[in-house]
C-alpha positions as CSV (number, residue, x, y, z in Angstrom):
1,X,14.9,42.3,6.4
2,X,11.7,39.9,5.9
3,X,8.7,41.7,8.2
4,X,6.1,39.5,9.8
5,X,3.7,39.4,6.8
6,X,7.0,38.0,4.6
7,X,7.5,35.8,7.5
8,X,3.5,34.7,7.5
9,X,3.7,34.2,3.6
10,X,6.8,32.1,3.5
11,X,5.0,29.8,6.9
12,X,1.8,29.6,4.9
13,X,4.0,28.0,1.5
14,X,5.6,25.8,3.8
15,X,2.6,24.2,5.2
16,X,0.8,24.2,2.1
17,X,3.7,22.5,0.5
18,X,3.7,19.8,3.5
19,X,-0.2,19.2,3.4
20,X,0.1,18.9,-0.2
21,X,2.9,16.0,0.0
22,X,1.1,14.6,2.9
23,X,-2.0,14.2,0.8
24,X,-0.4,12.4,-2.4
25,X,1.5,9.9,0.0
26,X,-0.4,6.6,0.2
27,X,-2.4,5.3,2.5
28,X,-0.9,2.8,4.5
29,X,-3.8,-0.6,4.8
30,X,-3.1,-1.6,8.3
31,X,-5.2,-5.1,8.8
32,X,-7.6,-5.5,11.4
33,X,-7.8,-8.6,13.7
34,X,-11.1,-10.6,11.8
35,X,-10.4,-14.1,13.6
36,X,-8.9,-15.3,9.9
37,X,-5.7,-14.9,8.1
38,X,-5.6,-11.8,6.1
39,X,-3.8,-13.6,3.3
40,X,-5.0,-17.6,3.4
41,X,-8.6,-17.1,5.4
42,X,-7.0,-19.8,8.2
43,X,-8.5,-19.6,11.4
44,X,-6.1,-17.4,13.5
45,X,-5.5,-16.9,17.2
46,X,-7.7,-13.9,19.1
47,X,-5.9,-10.6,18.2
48,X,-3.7,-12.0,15.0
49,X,-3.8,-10.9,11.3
50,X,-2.2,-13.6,9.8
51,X,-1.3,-17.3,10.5
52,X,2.5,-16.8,10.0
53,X,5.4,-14.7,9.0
54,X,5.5,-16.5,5.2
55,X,1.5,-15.3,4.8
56,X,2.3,-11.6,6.4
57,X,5.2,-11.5,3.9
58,X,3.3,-13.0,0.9
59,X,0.6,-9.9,1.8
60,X,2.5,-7.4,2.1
61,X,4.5,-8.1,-1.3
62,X,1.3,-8.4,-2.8
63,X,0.1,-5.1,-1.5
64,X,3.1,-3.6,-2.6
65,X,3.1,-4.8,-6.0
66,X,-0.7,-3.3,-6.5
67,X,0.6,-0.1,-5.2
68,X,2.9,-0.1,-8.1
């Protein structure tokens, strides 16, 4: 039977192994709300990222595609 320093040890691994995977995941690029399209520089509405769905899209596949 495991005694609380076993118990301390395996805890310890665990979050290691979490921070670990946490740190090699990528950082997710959330734009901000700059007045323009992220994508096209248009002139957007107070609050918005991009001008329409098709330019969100276009970014994101082109994010993803630098990821890679």
């Amino acid at each position: 039977m495991a005694d609380f320093a076993d118990l301390a040890s395996d805890r310890e691994l665990l979050d290691t192994e979490q921070a670990i995977a946490a740190a090699r995941r990528p950082i997710e690029h959330v734009p901000v709300a700059c007045g323009e399209c992220h994508n096209c520089g248009a002139t957007v509405q107070a609050g918005a990222t991009f001008c329409d769905v098709d330019c969100r899209d276009d970014w994101q596949a082109r994010r993803r595609a630098a990821i890679r």
